[in-house]
PALOGU-136152 format. One record per residue (C-alpha): residue in one letter; x, y, z negated; chain; residue number from 1. Coordinates in steps of 0.1 Angstrom, whole numbers, plus 2048, in hexadecimal, padded with zeros to 3 digits. Example, Ala and Ser with C-alpha at 12.3 -4.5 7.8 and 13.67 -1.06 7.14 Angstrom:
residues 2
SEDREN, a, 87B, 7D3, 7B2, A, 1
SEDREN, s, 889, 7F5, 7B9, A, 2
end
This chain:
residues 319
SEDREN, x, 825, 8E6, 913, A, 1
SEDREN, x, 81B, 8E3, 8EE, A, 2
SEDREN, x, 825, 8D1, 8CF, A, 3
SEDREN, x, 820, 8D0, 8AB, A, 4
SEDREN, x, 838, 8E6, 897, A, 5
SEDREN, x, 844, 8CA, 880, A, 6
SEDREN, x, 852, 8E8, 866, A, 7
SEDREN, x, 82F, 8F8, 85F, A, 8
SEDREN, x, 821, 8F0, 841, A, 9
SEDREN, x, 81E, 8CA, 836, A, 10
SEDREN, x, 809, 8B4, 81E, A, 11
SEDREN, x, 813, 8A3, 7FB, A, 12
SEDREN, x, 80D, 87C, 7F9, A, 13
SEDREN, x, 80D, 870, 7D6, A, 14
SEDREN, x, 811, 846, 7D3, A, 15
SEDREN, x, 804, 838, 7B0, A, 16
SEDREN, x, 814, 81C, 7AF, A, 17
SEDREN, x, 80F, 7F9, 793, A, 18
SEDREN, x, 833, 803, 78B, A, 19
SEDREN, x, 841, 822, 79B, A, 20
SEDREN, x, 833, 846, 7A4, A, 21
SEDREN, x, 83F, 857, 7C3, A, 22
SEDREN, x, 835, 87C, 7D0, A, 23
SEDREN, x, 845, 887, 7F6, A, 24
SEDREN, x, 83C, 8A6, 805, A, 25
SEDREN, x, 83C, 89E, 82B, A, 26
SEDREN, x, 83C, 8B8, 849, A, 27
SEDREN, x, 81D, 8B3, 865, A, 28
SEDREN, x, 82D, 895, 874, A, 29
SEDREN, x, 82D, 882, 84F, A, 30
SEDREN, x, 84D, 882, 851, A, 31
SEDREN, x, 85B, 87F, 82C, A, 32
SEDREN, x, 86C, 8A0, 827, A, 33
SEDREN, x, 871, 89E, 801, A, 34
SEDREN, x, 86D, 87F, 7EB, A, 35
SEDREN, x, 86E, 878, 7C6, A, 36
SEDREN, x, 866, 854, 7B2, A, 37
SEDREN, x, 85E, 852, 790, A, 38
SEDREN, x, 858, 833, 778, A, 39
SEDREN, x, 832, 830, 76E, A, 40
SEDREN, x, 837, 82F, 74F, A, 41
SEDREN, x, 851, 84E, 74E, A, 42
SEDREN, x, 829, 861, 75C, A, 43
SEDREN, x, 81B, 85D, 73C, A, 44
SEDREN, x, 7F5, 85C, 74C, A, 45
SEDREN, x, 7E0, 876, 767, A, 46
SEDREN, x, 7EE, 897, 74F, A, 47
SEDREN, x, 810, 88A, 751, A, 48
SEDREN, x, 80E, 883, 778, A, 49
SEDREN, x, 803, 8A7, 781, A, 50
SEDREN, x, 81E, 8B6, 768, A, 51
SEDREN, x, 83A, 8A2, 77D, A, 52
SEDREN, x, 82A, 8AD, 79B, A, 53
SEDREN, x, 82A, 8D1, 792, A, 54
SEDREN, x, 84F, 8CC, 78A, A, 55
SEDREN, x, 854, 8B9, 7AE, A, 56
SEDREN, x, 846, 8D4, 7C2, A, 57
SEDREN, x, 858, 8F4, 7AD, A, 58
SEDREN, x, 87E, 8E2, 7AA, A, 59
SEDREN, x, 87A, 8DE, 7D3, A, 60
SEDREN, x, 86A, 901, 7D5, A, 61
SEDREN, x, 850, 8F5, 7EC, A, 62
SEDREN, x, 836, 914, 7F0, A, 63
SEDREN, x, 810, 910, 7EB, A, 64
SEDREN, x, 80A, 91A, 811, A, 65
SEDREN, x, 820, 8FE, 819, A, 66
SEDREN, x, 808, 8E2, 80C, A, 67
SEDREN, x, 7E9, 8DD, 81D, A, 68
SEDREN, x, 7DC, 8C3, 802, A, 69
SEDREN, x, 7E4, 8A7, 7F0, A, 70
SEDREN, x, 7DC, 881, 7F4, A, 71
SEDREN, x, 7DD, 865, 7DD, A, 72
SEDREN, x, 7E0, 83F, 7E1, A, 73
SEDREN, x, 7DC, 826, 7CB, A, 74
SEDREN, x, 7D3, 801, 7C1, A, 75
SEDREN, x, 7AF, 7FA, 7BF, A, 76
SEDREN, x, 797, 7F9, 7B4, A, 77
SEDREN, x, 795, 81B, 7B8, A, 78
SEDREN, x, 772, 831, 7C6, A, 79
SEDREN, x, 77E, 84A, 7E7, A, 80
SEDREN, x, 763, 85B, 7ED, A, 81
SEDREN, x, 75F, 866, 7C3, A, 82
SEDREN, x, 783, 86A, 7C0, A, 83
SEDREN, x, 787, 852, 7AA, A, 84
SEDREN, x, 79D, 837, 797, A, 85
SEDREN, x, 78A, 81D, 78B, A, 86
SEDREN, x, 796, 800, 773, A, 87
SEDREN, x, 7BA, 7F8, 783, A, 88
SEDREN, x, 7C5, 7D7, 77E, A, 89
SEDREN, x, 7EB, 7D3, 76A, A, 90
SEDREN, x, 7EB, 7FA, 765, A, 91
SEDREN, x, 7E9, 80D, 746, A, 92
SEDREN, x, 7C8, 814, 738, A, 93
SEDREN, x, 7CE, 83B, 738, A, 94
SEDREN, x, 7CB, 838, 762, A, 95
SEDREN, x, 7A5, 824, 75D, A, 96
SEDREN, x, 787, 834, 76A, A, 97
SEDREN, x, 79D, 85D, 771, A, 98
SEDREN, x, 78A, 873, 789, A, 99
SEDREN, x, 7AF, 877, 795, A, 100
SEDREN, x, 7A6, 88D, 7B6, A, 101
SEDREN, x, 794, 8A9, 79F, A, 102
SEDREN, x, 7B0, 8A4, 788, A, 103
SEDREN, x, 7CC, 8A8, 79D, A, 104
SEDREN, x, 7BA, 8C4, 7B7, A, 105
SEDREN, x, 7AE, 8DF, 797, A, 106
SEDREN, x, 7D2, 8DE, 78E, A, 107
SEDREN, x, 7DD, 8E6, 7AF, A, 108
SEDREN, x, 7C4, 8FC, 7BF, A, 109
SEDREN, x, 7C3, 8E0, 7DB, A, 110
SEDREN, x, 7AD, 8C9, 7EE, A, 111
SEDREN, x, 7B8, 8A6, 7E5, A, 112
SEDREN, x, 7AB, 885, 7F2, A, 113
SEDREN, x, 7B1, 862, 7E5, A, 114
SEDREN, x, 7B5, 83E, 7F2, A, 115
SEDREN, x, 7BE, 817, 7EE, A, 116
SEDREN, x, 7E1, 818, 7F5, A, 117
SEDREN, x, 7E1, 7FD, 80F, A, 118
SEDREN, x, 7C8, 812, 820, A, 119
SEDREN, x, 7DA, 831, 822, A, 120
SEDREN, x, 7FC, 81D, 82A, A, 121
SEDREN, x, 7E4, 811, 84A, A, 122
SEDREN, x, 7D8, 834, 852, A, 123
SEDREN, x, 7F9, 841, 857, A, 124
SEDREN, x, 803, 822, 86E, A, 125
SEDREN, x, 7E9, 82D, 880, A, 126
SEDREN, x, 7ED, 852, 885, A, 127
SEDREN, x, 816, 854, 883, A, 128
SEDREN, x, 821, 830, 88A, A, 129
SEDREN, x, 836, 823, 8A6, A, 130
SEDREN, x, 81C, 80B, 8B5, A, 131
SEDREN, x, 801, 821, 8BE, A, 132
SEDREN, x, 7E1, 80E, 8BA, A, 133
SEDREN, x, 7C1, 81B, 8A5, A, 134
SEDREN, x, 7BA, 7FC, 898, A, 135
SEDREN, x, 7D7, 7F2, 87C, A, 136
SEDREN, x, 7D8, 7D0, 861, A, 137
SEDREN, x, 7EF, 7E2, 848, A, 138
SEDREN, x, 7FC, 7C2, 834, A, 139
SEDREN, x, 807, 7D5, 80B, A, 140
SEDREN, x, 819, 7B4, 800, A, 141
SEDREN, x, 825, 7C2, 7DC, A, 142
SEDREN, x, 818, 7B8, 7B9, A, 143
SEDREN, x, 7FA, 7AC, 7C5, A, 144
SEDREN, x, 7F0, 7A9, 7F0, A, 145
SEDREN, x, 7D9, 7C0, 800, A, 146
SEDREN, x, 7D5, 7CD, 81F, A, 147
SEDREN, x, 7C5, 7EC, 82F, A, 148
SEDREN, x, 7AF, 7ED, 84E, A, 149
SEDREN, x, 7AC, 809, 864, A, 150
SEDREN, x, 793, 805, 886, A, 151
SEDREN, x, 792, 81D, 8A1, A, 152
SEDREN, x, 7A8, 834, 88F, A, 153
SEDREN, x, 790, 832, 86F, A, 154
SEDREN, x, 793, 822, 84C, A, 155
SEDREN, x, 77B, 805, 848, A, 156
SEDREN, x, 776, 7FE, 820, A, 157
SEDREN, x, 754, 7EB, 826, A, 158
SEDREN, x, 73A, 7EF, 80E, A, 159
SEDREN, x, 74A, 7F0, 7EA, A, 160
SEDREN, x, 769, 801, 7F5, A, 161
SEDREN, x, 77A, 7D8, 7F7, A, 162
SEDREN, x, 781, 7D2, 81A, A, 163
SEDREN, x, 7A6, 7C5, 81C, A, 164
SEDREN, x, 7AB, 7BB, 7F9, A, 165
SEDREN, x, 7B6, 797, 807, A, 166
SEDREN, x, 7C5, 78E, 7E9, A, 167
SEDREN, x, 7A5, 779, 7DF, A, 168
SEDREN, x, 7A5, 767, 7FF, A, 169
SEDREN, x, 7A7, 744, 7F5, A, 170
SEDREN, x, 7C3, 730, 80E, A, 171
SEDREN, x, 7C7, 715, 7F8, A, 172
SEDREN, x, 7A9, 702, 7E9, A, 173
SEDREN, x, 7BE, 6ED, 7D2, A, 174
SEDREN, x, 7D2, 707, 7C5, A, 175
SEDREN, x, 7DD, 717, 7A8, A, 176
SEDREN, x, 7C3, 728, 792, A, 177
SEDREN, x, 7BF, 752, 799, A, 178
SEDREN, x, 7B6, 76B, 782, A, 179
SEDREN, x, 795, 770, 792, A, 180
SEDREN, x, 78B, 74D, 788, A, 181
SEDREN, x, 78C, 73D, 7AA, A, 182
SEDREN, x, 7AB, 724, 7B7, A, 183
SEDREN, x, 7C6, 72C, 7D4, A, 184
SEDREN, x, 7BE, 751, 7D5, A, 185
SEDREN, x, 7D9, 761, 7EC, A, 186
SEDREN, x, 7DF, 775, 7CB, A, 187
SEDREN, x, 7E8, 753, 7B7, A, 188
SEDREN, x, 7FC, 743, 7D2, A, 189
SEDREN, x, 80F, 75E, 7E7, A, 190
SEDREN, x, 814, 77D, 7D4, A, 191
SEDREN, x, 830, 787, 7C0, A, 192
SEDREN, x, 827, 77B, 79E, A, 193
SEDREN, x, 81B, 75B, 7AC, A, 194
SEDREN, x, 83B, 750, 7BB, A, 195
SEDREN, x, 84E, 75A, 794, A, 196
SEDREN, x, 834, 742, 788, A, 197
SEDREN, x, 837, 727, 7A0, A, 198
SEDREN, x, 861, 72E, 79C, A, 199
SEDREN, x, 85D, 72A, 777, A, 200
SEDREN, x, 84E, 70A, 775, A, 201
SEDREN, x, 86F, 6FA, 782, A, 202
SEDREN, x, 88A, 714, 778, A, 203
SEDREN, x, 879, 728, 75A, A, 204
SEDREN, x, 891, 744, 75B, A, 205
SEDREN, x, 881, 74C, 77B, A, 206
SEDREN, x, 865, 762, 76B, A, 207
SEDREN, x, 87D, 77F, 762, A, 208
SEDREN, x, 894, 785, 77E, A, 209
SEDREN, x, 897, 79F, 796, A, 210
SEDREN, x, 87C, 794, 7B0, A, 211
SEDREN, x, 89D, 79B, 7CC, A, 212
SEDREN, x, 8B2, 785, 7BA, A, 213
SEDREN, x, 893, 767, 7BF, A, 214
SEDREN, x, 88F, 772, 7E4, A, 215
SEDREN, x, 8B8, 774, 7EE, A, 216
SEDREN, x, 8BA, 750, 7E0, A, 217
SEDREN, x, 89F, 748, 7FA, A, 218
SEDREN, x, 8AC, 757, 815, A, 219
SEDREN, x, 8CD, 747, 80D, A, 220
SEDREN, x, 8B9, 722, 80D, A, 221
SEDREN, x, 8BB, 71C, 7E9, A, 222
SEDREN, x, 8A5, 704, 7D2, A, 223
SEDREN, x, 88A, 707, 7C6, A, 224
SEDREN, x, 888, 72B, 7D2, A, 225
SEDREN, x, 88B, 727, 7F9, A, 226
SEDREN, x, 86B, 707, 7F7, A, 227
SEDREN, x, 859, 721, 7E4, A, 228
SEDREN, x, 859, 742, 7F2, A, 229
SEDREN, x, 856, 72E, 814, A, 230
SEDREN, x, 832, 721, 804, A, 231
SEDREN, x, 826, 743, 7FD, A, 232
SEDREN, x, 830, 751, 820, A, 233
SEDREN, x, 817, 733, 82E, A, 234
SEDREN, x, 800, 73B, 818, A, 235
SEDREN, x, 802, 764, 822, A, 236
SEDREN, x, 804, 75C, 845, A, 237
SEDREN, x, 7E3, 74A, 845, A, 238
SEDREN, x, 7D3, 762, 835, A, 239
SEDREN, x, 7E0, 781, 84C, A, 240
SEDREN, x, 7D3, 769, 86B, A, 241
SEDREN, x, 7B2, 766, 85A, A, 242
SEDREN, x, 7B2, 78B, 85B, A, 243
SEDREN, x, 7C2, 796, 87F, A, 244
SEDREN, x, 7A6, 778, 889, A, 245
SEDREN, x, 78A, 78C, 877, A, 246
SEDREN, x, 794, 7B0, 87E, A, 247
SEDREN, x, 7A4, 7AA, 89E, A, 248
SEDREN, x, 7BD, 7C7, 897, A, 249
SEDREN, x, 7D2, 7D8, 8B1, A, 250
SEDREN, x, 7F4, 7D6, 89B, A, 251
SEDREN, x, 7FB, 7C5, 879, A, 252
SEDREN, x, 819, 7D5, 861, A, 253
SEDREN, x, 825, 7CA, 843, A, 254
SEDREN, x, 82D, 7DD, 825, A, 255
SEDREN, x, 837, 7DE, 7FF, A, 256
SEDREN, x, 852, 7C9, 7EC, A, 257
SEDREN, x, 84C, 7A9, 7F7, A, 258
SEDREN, x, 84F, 7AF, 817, A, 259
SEDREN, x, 86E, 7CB, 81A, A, 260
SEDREN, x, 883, 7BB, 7FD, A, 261
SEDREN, x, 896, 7AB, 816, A, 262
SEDREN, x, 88B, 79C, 83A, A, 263
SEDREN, x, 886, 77B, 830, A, 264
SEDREN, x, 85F, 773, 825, A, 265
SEDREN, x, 858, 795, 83F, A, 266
SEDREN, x, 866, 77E, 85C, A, 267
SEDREN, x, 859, 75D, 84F, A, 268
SEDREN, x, 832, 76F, 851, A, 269
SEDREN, x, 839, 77A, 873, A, 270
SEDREN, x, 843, 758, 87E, A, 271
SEDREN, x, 825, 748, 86C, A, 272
SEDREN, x, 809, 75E, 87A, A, 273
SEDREN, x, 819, 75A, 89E, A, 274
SEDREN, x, 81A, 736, 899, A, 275
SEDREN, x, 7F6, 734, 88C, A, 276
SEDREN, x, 7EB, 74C, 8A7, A, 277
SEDREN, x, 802, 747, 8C2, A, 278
SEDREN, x, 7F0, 75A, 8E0, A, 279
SEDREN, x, 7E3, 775, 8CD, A, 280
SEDREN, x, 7FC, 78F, 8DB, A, 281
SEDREN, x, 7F7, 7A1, 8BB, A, 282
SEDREN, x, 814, 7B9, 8B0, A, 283
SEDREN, x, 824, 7B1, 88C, A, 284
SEDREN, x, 841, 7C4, 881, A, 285
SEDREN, x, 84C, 7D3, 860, A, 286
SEDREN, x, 83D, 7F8, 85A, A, 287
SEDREN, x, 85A, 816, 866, A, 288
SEDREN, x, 84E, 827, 847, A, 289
SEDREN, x, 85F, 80F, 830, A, 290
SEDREN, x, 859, 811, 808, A, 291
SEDREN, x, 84A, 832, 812, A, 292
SEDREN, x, 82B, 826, 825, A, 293
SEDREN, x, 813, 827, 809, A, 294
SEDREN, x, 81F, 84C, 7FE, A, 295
SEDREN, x, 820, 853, 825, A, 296
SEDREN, x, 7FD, 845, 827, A, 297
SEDREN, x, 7F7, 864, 806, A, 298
SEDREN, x, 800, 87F, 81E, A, 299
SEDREN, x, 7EE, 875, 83B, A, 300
SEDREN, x, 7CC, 873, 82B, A, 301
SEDREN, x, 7D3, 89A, 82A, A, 302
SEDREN, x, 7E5, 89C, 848, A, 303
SEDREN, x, 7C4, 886, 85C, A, 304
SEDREN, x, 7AE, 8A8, 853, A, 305
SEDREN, x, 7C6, 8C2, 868, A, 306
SEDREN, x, 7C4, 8AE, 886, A, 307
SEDREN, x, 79F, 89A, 884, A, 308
SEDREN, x, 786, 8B5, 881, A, 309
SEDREN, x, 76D, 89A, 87C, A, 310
SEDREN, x, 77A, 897, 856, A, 311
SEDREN, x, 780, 86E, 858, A, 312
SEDREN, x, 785, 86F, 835, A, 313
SEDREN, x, 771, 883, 81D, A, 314
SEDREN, x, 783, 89F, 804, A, 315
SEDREN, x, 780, 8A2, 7E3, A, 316
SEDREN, x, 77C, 8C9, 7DD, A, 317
SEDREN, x, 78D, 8D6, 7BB, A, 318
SEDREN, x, 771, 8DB, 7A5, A, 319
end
């Protein structure tokens, strides 16, 4: 007898990406009504960001009354509940330590919240997904692997605001050497930058092509990129299973670049954690939202706060 009216107002989602910046404005649903992309370094740092944003929401004339708030998501380490970036790793000093949901909320005259972007990619799985389960393993397979957890509906960050970052799970104790110091980190064996390494070491030009080039050759069986990629998908399935085993999540998604490129290392996880954990009945698919999860994710730490009275997630007030 009653429904949501999808064409009230709606929520903006910004995604701060290692390499591209994307604002939507979505309607109640989170559906994506507008969308723009932007290279980082076209942003030119947190003043440039809110400039573009201004220009985003006046070229689509969307109204103040139409935005409820605004969420941001973005690579950790980042603090949620201060609204704050902290030191991000491969990004641009001028993004270190920004109290970006003060920033970006006095400009607007909004509430804003912020969070990991595998976190917020999870939260909207869970809320606006197709599976229908509170309890989500959002796999973010892009520069680096993360994941975000969501139980009974909730965020779980754990103490220090790290819970999912998976990417220093070590799966390999003879592996190669990762940034944090330790060997066979996920992050050194199975993410994108890992796989160019590996790639190099027997074709060098490897380390400067399109990353779709490396992962059609795969697909197509060729040498030395099919062995390789096939390595890291191992290596990203065990570490998934250690999760789904820890977490014992309802649904697992996977997201980001690695994964959505093309079908062939998102199929090759599937069949790895369903051969490693063949009676599990766990669901695994590819997240609906597509590239957009993480921006989608954005919008729906607003959009949580119209339908939870219970405030899951904190807001930042401006000022």
């Amino acid at each position: 007898m009653v429904e949501i009216n999808p064409c009230g107002p709606g929520a903006i989602g910004i995604e701060l990406g290692r390499n591209t910046v994307t604002f939507i404005h979505t309607n109640l649903l989170a559906v994506p009504v507008l969308r723009r992309e932007l290279r980082l370094c076209d942003v030119k740092g947190p003043g440039g960001l809110v400039d573009l944003l201004e220009d985003f929401i006046e070229e689509n004339k969307i109204s103040s009354e139409s935005i409820l708030g605004l969420g941001i998501a973005a690579p950790g380490p980042l603090d949620p509940a201060a609204g704050k970036l902290l030191v991000l790793e491969d990004m641009p000093r001028e993004w270190h330590e920004i109290d970006i949901v003060s920033f970006v909320g006095e400009r607007f005259n909004k509430t804003a919240w912020l969070e990991n972007d595998a976190n917020s990619a999870a939260l909207a799985e869970a809320w606006f997904g197709q599976l229908n389960t509170e309890n989500v393993l959002f796999i973010l397979a892009d520069s680096g692997p993360g994941a975000g957890i969501i139980v009974n509906g909730m965020i779980y960050r754990g103490t220090k605001s790290r819970a999912g970052e998976f990417s220093h799970m070590i799966v390999d104790f003879d592996g190669p050497l990762c940034s944090c110091g330790r060997r066979g980190c996920v992050n050194a064996v199975a993410s994108m930058q890992a796989i160019r390494t590996a790639l190099s070491k027997v074709r060098p030009s490897a380390i400067d092509e399109p990353f779709l080039e490396i992962l059609q050759r795969a697909s197509a069986g060729i040498e030395p990129e099919h062995s390789v990629i096939n390595r890291a998908i191992q290596f990203l399935g065990l570490a998934i299973t250690n999760l789904v085993e820890a977490f014992d999540p309802g649904s697992v998604l996977l997201g980001g670049r690695l994964m959505l490129a093309n079908d062939f290392v998102a199929n090759g996880v599937i069949n790895e954690v369903q051969r490693l954990i063949p009676h599990s009945g766990i669901q695994i698919q590819v997240t609906h939202f597509g590239m957009d999860a993480v921006a989608v994710g954005a919008a729906t730490l607003v959009l949580q706060n119209v339908y939870n009275p219970q405030r899951l997630i904190t807001p930042q007030q401006p000022g």
